[in-house]
C-alpha positions as CSV (number, residue, x, y, z in Angstrom):
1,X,27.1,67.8,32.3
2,X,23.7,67.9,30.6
3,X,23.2,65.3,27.5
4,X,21.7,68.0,25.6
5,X,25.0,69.6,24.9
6,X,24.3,72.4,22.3
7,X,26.4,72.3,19.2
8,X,28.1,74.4,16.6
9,X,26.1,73.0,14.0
10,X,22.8,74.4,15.9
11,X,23.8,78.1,16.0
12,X,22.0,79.4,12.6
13,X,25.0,81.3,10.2
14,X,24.4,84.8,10.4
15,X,26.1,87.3,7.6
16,X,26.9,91.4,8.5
17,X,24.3,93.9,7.1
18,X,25.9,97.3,8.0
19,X,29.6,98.3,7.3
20,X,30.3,98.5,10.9
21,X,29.0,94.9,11.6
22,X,31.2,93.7,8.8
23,X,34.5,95.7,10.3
24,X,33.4,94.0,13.9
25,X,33.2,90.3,11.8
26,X,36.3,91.0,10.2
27,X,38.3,92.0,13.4
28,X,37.2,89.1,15.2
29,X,38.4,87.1,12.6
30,X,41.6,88.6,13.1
31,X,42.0,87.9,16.5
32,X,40.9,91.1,17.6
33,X,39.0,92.1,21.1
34,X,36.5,94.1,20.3
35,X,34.5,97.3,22.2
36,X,31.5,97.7,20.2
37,X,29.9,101.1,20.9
38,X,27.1,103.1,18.8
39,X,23.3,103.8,18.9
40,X,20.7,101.6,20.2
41,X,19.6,98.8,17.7
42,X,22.8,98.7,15.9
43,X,23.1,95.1,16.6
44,X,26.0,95.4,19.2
45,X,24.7,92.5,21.5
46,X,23.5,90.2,18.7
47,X,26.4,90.4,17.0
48,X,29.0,89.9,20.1
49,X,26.5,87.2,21.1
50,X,27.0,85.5,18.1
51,X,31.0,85.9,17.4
52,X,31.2,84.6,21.1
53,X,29.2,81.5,20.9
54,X,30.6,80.6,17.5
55,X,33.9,80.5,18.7
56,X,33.2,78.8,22.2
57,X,30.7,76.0,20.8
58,X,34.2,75.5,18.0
59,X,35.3,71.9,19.0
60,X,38.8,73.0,18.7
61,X,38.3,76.2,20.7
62,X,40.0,76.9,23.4
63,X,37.3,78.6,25.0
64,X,34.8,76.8,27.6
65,X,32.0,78.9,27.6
66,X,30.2,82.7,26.7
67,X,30.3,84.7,30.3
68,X,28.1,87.9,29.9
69,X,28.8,90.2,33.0
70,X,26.1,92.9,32.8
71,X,25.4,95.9,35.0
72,X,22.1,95.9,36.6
73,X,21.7,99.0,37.8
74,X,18.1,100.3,36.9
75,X,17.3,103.7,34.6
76,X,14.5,104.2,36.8
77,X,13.8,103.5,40.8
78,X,12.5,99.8,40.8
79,X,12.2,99.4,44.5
80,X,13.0,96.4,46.9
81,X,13.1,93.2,44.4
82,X,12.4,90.4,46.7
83,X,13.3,87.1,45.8
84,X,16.6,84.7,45.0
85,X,19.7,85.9,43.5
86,X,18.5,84.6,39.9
87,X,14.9,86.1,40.3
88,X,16.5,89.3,40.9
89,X,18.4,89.3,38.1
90,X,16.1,87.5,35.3
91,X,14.7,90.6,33.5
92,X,18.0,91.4,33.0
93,X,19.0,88.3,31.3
94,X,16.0,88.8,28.5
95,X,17.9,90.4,25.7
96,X,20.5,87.7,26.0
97,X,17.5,85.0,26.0
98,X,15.8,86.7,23.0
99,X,19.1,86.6,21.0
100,X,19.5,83.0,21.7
101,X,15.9,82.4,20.5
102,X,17.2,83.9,17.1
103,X,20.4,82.4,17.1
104,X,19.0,79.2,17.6
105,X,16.5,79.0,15.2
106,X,13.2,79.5,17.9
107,X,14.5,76.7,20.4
108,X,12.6,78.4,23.3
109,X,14.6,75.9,25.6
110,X,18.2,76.6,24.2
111,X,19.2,79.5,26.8
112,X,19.0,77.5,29.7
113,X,20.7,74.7,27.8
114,X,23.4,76.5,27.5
115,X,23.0,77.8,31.0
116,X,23.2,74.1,32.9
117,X,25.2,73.5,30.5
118,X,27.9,75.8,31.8
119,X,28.4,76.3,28.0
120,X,27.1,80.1,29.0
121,X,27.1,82.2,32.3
122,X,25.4,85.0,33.0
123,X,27.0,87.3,35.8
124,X,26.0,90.7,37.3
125,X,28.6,93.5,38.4
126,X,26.5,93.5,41.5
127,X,27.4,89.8,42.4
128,X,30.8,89.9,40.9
């Protein structure tokens, strides 16, 4: 493992602003699983993001590490992606890497970190 381990103490304390946000908050501090489902820009990802890596960066966590399995299946025809495995699946990836640049208080390097640091995987149903 990488010496650049990243901490609970890095992840900047974010607080609910809608009602919903504060019901998800409140569930997953009950133990709760949650489905979060609405409208585009509701904060769904951010929040799950953020509930997920608070609770796996938790020394006394049982939990290793944040997996996000996404679907990459295009909305429109993209054609034949040449390239590696990871290259092909990268521009999927950039919401979760945007988040982490929040998250982590604009520590451009901090998603990868987390990445070879097996602290956070990133799987696609496609290679599942």
């Amino acid at each position: 493992m990488s010496k650049h381990i990243i901490k609970l103490d890095a992840l900047v304390n974010i607080k609910p602003i809608t009602k919903n946000q504060v019901k998800a908050f409140e569930s997953w501090a009950d133990g709760e699983n949650l489905v979060l489902a609405g409208s585009a820009g509701t904060g769904k990802t951010f929040v799950a993001m953020y509930l997920a890596l608070q609770a796996s960066l938790e020394p006394s966590t049982p939990y290793h590490k944040v997996v996000v399995v996404r679907s990459i299946v295009p909305t429109r025809d993209m054609g034949y992606l040449p390239g590696t495995k990871e290259e092909k699946v990268e521009p999927f990836e950039t919401p979760y890497k945007t988040i982490s640049l929040e998250l982590f208080d604009s520590d451009s390097a901090v998603y990868k970190k987390l990445i070879n640091n097996h602290q956070m995987e990133f799987i696609t149903t496609s290679f599942v």
